[in-house]
N, CA, C and O atoms as a Maestro MAE file, in Angstrom:
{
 s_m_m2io_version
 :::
 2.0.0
}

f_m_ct {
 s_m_title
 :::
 protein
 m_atom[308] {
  # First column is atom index #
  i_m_mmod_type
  r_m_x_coord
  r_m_y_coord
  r_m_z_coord
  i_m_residue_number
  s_m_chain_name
  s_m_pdb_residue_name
  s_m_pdb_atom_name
  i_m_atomic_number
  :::
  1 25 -9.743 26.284 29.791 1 A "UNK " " N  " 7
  2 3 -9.669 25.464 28.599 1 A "UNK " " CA " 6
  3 2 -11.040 25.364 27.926 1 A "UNK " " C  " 6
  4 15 -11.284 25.613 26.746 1 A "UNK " " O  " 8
  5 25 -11.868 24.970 28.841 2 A "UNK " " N  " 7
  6 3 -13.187 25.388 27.980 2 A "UNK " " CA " 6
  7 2 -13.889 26.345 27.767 2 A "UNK " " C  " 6
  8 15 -14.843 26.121 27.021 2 A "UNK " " O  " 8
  9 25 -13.764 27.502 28.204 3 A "UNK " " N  " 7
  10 3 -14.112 28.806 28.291 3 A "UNK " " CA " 6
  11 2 -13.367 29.017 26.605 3 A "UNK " " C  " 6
  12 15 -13.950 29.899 25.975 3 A "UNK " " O  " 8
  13 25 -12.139 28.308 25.792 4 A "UNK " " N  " 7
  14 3 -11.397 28.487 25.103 4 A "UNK " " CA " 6
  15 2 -12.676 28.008 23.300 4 A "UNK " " C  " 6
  16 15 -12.995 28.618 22.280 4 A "UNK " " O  " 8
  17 25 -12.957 26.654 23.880 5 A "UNK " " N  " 7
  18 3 -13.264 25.479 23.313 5 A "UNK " " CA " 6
  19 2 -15.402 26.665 22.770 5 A "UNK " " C  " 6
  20 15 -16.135 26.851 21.799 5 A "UNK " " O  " 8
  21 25 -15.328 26.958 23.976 6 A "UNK " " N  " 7
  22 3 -16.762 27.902 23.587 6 A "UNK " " CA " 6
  23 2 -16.975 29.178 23.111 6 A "UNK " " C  " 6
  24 15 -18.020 29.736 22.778 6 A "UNK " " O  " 8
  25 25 -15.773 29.576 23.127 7 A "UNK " " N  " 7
  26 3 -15.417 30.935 21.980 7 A "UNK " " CA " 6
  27 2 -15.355 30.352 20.642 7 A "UNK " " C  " 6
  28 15 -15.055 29.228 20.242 7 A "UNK " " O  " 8
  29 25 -15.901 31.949 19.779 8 A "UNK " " N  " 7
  30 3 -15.831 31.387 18.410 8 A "UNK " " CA " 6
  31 2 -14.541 30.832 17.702 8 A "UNK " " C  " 6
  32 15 -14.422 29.979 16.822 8 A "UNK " " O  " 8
  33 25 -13.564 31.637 18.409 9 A "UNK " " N  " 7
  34 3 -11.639 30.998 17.548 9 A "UNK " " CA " 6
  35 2 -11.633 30.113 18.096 9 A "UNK " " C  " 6
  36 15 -10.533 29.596 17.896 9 A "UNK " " O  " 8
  37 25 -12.421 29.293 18.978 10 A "UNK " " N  " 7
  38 3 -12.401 27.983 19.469 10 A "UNK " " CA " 6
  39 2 -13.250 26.905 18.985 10 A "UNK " " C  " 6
  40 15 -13.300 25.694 19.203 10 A "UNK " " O  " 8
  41 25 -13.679 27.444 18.506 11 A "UNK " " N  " 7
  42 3 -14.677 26.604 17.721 11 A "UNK " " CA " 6
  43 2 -14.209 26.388 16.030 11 A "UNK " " C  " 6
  44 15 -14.448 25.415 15.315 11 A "UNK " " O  " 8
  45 25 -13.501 27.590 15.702 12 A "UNK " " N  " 7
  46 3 -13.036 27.558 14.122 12 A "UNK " " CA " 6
  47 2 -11.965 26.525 14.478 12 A "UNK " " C  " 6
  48 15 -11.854 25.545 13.741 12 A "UNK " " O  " 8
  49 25 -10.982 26.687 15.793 13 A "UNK " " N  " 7
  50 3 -9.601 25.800 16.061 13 A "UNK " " CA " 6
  51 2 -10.441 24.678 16.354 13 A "UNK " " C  " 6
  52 15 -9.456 24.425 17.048 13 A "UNK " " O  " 8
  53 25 -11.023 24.018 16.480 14 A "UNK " " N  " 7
  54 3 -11.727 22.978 16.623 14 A "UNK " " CA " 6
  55 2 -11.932 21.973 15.315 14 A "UNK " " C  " 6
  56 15 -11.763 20.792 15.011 14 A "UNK " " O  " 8
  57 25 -12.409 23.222 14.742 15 A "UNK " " N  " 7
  58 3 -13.354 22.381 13.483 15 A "UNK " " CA " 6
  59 2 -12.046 21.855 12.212 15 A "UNK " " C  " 6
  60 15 -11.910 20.895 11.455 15 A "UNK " " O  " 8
  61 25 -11.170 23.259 12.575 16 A "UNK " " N  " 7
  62 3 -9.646 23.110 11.805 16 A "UNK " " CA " 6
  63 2 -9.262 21.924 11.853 16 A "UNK " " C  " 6
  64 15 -9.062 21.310 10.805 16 A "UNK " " O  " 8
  65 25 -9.023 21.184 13.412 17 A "UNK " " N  " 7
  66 3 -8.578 20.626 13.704 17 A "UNK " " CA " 6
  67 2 -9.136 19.234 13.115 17 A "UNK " " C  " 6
  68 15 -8.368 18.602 12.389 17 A "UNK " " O  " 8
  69 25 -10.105 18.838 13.312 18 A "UNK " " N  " 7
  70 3 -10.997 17.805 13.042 18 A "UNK " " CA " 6
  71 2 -11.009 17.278 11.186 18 A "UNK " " C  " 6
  72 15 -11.001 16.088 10.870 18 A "UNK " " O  " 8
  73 25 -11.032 18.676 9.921 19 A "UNK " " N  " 7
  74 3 -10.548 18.969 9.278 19 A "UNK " " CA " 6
  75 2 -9.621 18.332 8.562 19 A "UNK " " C  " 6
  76 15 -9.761 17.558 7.615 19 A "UNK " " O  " 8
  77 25 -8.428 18.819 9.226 20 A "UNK " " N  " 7
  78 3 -7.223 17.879 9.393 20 A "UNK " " CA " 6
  79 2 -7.377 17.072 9.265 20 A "UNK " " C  " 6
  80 15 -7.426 16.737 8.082 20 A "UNK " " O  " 8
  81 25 -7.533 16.317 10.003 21 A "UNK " " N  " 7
  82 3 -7.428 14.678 11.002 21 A "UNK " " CA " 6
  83 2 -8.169 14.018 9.858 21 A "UNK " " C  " 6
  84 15 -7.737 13.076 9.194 21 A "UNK " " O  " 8
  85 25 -9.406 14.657 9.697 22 A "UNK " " N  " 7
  86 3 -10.397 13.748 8.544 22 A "UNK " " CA " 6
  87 2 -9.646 13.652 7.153 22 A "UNK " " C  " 6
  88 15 -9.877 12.793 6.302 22 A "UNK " " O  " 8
  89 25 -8.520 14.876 7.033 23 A "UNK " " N  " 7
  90 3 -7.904 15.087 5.784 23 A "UNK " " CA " 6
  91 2 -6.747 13.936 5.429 23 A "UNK " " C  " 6
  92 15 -6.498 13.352 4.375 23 A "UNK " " O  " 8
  93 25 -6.125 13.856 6.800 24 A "UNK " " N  " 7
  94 3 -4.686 12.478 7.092 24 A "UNK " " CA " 6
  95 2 -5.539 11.071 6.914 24 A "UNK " " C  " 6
  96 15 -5.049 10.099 6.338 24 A "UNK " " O  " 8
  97 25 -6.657 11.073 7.386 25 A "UNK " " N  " 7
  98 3 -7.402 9.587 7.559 25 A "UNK " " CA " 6
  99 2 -7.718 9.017 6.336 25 A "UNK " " C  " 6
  100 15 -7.878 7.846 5.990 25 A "UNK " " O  " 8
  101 25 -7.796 10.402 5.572 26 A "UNK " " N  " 7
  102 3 -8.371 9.911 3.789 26 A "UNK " " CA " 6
  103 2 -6.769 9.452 3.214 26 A "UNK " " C  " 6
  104 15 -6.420 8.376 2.729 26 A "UNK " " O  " 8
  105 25 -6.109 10.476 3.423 27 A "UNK " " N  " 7
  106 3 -4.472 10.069 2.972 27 A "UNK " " CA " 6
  107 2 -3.881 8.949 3.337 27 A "UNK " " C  " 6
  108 15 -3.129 8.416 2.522 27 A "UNK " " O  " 8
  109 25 -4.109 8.269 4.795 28 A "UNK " " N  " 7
  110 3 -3.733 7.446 5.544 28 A "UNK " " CA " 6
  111 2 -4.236 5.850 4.491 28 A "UNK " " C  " 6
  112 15 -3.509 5.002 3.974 28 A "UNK " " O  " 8
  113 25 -5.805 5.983 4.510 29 A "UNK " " N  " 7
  114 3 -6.694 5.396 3.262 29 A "UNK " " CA " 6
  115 2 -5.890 4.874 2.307 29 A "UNK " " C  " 6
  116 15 -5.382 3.761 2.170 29 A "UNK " " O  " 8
  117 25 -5.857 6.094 1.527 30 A "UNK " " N  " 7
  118 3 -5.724 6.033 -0.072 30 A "UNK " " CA " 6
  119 2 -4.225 4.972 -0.054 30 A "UNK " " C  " 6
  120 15 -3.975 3.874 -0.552 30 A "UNK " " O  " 8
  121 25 -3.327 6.083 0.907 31 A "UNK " " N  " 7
  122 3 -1.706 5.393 0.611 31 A "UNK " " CA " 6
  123 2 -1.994 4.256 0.648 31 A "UNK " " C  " 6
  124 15 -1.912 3.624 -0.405 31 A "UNK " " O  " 8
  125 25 -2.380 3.665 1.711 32 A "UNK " " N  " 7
  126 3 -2.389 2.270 2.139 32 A "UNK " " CA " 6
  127 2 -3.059 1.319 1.227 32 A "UNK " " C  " 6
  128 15 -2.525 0.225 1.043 32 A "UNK " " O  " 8
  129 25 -4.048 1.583 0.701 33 A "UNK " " N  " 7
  130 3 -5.116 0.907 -0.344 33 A "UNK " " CA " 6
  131 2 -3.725 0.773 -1.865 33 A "UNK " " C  " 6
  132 15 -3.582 -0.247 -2.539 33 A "UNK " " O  " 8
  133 25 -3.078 1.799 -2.016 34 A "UNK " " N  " 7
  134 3 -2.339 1.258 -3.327 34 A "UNK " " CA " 6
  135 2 -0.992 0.789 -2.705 34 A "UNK " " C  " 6
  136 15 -0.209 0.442 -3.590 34 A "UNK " " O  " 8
  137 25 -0.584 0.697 -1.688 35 A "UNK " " N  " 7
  138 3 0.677 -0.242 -1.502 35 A "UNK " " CA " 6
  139 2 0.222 -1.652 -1.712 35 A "UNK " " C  " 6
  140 15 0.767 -2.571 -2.323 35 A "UNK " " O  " 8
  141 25 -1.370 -1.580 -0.791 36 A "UNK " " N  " 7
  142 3 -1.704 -2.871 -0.820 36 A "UNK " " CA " 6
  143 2 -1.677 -3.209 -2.429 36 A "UNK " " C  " 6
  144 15 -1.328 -4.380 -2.582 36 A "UNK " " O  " 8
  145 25 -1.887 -2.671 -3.434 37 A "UNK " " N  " 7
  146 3 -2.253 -2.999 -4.785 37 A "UNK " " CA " 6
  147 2 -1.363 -3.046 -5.505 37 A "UNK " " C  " 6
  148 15 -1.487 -3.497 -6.644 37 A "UNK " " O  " 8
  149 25 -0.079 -2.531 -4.963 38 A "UNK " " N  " 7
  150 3 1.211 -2.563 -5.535 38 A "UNK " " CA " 6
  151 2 1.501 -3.874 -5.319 38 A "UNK " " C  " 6
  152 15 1.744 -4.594 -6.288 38 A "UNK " " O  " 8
  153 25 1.522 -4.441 -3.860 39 A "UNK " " N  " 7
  154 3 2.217 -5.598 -3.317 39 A "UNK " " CA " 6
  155 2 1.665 -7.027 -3.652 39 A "UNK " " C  " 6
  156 15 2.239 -8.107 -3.513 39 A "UNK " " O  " 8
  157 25 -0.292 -6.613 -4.396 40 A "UNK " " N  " 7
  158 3 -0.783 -7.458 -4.991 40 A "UNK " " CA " 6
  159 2 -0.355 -8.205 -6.390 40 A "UNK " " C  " 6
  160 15 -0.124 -9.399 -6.578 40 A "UNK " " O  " 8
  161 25 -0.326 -7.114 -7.298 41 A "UNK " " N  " 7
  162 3 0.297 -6.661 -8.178 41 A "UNK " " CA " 6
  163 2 1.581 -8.260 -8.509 41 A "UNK " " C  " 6
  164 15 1.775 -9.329 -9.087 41 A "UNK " " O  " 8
  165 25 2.116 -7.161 -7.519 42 A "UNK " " N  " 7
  166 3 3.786 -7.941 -7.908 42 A "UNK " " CA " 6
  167 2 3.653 -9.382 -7.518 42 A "UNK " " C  " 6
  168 15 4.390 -10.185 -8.090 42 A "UNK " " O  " 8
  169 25 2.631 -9.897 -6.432 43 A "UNK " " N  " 7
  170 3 2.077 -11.604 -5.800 43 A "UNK " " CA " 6
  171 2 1.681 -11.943 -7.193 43 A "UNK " " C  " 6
  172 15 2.351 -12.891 -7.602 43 A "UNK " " O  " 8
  173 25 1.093 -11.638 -7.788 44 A "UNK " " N  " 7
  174 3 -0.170 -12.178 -9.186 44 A "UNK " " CA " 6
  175 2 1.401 -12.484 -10.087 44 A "UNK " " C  " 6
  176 15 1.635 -13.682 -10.243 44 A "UNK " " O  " 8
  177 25 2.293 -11.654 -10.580 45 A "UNK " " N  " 7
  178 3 2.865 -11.642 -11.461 45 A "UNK " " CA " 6
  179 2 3.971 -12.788 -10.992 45 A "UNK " " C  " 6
  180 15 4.448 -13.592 -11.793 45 A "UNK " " O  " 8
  181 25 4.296 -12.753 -9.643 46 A "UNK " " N  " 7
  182 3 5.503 -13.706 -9.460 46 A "UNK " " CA " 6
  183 2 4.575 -15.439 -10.181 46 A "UNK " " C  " 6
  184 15 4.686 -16.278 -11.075 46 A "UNK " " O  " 8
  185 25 3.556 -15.003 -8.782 47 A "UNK " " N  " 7
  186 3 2.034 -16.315 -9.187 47 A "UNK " " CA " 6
  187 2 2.519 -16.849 -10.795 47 A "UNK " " C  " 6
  188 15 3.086 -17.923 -10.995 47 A "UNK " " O  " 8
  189 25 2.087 -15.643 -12.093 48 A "UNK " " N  " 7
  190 3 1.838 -16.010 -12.976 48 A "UNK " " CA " 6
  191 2 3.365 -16.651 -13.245 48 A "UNK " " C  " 6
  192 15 3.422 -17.876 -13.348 48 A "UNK " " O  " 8
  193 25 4.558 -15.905 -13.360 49 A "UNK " " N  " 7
  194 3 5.748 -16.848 -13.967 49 A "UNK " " CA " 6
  195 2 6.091 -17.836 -13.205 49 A "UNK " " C  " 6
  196 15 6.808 -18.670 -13.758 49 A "UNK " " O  " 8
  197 25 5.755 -18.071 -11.853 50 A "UNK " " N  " 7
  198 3 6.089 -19.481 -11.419 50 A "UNK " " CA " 6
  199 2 5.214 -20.919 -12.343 50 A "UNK " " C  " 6
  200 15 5.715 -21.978 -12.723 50 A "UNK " " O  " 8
  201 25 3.799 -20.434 -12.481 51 A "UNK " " N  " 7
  202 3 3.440 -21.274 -13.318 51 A "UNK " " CA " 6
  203 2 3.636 -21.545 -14.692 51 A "UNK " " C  " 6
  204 15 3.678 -22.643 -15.247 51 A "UNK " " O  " 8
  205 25 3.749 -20.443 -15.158 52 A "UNK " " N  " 7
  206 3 4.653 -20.565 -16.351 52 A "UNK " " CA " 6
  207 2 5.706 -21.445 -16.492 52 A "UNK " " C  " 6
  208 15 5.778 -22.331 -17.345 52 A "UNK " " O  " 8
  209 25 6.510 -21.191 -15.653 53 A "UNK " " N  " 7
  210 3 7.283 -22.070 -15.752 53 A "UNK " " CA " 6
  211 2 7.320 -23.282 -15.321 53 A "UNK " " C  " 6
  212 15 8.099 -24.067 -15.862 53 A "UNK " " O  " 8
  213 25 6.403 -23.751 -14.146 54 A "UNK " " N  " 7
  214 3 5.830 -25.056 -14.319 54 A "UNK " " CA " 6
  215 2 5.430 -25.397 -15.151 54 A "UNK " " C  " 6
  216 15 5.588 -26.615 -15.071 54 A "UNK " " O  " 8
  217 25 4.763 -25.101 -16.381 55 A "UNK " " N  " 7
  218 3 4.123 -25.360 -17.169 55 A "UNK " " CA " 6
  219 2 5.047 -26.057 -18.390 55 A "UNK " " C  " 6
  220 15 4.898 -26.977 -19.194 55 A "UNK " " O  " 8
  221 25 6.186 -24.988 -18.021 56 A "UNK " " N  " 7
  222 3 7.102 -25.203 -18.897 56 A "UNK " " CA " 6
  223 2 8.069 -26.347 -18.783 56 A "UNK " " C  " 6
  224 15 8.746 -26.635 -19.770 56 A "UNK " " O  " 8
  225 25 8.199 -27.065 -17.598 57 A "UNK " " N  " 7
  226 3 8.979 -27.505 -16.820 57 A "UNK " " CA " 6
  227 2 10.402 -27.678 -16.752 57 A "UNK " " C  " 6
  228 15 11.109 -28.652 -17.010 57 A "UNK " " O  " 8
  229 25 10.745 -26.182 -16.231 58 A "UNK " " N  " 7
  230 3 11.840 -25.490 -15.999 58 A "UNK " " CA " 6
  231 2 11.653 -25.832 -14.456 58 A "UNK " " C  " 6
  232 15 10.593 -25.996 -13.853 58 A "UNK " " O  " 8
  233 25 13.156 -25.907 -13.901 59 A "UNK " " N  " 7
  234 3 13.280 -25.814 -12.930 59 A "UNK " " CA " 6
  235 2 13.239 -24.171 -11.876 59 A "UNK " " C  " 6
  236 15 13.768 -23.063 -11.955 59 A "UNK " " O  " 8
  237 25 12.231 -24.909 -10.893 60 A "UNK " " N  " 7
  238 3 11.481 -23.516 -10.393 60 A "UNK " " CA " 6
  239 2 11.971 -23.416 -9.106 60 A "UNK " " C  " 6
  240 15 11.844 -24.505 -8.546 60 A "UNK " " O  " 8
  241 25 12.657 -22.287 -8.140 61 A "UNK " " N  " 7
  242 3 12.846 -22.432 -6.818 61 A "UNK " " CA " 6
  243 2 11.253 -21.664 -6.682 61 A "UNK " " C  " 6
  244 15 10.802 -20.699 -7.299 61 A "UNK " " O  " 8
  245 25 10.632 -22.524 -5.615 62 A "UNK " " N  " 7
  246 3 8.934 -22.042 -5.271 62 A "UNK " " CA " 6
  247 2 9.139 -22.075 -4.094 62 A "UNK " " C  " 6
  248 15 8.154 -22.603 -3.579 62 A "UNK " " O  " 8
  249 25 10.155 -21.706 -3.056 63 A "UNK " " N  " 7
  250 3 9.841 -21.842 -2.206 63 A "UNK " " CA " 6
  251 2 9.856 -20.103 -2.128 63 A "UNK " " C  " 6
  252 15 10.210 -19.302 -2.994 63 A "UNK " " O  " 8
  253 25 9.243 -19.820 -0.515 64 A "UNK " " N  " 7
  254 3 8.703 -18.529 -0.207 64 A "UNK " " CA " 6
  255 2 9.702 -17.337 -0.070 64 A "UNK " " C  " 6
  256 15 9.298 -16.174 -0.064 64 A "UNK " " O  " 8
  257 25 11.342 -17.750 0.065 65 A "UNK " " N  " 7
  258 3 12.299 -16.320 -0.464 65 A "UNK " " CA " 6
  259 2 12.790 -16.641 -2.102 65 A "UNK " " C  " 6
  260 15 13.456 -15.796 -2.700 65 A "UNK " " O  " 8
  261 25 12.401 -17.929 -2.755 66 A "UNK " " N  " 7
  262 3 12.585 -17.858 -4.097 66 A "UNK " " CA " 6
  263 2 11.810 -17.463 -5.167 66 A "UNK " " C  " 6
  264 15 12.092 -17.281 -6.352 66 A "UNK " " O  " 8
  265 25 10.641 -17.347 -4.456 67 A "UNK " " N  " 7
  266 3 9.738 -16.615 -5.508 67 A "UNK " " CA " 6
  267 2 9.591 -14.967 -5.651 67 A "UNK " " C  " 6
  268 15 9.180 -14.239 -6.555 67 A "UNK " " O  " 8
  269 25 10.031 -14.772 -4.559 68 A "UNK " " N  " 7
  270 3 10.666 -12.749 -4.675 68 A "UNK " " CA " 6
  271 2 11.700 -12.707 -4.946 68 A "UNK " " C  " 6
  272 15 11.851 -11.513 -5.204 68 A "UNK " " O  " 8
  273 25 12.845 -13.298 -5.128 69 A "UNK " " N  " 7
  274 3 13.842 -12.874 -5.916 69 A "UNK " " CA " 6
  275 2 13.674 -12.532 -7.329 69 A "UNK " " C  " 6
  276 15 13.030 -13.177 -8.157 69 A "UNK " " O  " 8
  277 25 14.150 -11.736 -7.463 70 A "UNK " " N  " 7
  278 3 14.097 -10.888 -9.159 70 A "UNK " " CA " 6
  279 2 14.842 -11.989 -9.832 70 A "UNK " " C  " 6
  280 15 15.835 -12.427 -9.250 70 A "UNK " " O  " 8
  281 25 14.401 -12.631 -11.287 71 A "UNK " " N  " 7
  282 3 15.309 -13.150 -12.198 71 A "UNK " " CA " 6
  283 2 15.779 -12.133 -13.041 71 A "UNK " " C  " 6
  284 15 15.578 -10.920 -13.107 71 A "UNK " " O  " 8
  285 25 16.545 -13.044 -13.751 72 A "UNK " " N  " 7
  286 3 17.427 -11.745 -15.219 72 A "UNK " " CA " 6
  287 2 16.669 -11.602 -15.800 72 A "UNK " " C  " 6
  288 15 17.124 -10.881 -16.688 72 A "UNK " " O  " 8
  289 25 15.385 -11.831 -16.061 73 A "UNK " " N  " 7
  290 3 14.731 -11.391 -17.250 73 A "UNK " " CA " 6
  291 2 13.864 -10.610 -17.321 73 A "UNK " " C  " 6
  292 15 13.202 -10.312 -18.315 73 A "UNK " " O  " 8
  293 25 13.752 -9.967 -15.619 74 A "UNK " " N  " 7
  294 3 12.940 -8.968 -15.309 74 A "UNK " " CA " 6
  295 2 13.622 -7.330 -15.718 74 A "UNK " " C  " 6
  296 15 14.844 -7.190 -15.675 74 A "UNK " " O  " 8
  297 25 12.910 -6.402 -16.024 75 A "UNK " " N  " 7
  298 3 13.510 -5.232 -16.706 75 A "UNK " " CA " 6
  299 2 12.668 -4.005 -15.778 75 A "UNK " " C  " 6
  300 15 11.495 -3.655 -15.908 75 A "UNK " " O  " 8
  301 25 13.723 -3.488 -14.790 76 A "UNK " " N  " 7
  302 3 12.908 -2.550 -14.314 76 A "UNK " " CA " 6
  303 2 12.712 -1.063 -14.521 76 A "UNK " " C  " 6
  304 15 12.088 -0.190 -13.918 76 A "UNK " " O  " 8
  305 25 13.349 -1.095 -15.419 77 A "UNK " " N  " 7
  306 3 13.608 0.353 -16.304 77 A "UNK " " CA " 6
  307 2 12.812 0.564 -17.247 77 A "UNK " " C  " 6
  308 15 12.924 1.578 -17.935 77 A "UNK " " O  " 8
  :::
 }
 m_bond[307] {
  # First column is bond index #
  i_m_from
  i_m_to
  i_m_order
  :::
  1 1 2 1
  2 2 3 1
  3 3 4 2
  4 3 5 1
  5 5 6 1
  6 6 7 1
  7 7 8 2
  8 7 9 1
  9 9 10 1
  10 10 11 1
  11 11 12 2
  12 11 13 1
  13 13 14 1
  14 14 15 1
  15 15 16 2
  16 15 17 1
  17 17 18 1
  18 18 19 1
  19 19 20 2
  20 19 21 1
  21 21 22 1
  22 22 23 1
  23 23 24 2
  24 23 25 1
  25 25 26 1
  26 26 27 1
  27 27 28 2
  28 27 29 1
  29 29 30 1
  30 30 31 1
  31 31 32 2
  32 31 33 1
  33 33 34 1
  34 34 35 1
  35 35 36 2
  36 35 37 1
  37 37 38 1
  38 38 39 1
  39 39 40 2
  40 39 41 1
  41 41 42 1
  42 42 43 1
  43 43 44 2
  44 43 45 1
  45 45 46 1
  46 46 47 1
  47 47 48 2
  48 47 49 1
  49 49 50 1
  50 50 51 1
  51 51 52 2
  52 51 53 1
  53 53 54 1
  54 54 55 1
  55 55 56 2
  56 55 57 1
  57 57 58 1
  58 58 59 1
  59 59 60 2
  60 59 61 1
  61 61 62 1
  62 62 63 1
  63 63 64 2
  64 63 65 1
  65 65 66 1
  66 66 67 1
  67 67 68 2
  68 67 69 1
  69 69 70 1
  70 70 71 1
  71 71 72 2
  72 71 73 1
  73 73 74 1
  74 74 75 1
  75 75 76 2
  76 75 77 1
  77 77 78 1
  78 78 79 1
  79 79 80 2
  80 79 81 1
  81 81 82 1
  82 82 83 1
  83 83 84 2
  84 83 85 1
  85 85 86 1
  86 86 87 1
  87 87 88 2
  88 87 89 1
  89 89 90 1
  90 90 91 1
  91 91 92 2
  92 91 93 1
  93 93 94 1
  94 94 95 1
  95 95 96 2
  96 95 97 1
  97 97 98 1
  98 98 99 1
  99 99 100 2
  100 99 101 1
  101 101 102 1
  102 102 103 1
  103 103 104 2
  104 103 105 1
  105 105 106 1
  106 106 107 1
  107 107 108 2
  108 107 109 1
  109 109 110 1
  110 110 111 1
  111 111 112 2
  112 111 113 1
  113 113 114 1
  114 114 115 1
  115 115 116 2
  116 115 117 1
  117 117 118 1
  118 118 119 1
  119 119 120 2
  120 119 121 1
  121 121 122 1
  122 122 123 1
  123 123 124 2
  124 123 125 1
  125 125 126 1
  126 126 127 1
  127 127 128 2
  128 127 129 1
  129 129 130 1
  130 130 131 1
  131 131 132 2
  132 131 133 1
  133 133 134 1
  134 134 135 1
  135 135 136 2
  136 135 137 1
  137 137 138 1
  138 138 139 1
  139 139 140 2
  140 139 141 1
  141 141 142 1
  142 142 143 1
  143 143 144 2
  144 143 145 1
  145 145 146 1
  146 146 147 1
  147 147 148 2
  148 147 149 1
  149 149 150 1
  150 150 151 1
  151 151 152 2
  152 151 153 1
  153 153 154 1
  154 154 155 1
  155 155 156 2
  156 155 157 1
  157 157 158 1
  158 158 159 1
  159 159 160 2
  160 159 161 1
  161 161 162 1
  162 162 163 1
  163 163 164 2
  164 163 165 1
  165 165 166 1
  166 166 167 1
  167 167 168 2
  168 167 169 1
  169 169 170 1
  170 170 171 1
  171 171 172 2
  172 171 173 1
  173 173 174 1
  174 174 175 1
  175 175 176 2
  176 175 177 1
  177 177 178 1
  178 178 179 1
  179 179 180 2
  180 179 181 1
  181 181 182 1
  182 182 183 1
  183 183 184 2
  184 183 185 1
  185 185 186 1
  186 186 187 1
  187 187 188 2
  188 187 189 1
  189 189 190 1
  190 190 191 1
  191 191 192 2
  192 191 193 1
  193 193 194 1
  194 194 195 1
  195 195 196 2
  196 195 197 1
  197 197 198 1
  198 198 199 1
  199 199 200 2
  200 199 201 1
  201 201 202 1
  202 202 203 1
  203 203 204 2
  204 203 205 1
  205 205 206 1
  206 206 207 1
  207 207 208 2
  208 207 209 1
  209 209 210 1
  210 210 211 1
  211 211 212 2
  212 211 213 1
  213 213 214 1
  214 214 215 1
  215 215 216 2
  216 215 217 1
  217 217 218 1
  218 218 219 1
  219 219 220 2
  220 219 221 1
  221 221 222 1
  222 222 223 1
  223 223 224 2
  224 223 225 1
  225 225 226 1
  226 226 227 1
  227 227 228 2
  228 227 229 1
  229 229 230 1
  230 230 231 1
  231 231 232 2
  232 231 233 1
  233 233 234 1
  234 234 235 1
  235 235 236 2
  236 235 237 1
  237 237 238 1
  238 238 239 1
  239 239 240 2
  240 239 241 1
  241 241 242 1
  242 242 243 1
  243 243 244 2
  244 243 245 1
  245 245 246 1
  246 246 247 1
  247 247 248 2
  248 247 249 1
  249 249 250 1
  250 250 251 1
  251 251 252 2
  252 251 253 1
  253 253 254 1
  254 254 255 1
  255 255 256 2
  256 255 257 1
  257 257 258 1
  258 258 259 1
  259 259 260 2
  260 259 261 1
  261 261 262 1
  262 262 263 1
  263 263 264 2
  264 263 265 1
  265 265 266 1
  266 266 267 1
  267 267 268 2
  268 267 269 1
  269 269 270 1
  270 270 271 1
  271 271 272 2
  272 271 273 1
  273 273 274 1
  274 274 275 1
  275 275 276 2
  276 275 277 1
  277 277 278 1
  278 278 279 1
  279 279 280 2
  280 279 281 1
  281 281 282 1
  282 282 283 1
  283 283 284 2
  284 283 285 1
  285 285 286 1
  286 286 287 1
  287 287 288 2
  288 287 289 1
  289 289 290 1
  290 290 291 1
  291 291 292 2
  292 291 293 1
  293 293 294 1
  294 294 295 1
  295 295 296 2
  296 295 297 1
  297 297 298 1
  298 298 299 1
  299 299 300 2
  300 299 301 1
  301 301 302 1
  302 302 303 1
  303 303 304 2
  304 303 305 1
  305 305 306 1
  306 306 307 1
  307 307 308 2
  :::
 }
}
């Protein structure tokens, strides 16, 4: 195995390898950084029409599965 690892195709399969890995870790990164920004995103906006509508004083369900429910007036198309 190491006789493998100290040859030169062992050393290119090596570096390939590493390559890789550094290539998934950036992908792994990135994805994760915009879900997080997606999921921010959509917190800020519920945030903003709940107060809105406090503001408005409409009756608001605020509790924590009523503020992710979609109303009718959301348009996701």
């Amino acid at each position: 195995m190491f006789s493998l690892l100290l040859s030169p195709l062992g050393r290119y399969l090596l570096l390939g390898v590493a390559i890789v890995m550094v290539a998934l870790g950036i992908y792994g990164k990135i994805r994760a950084d915009a879900v997080a920004e997606v999921e921010a995103a959509a917190v800020s906006d519920v945030l903003r029409r709940t107060e809105n509508a406090v503001k408005a004083g409409d009756a608001v369900d605020v509790s924590a599965d009523g503020v992710r429910r979609p109303d009718a007036y959301r348009r996701d198309e």
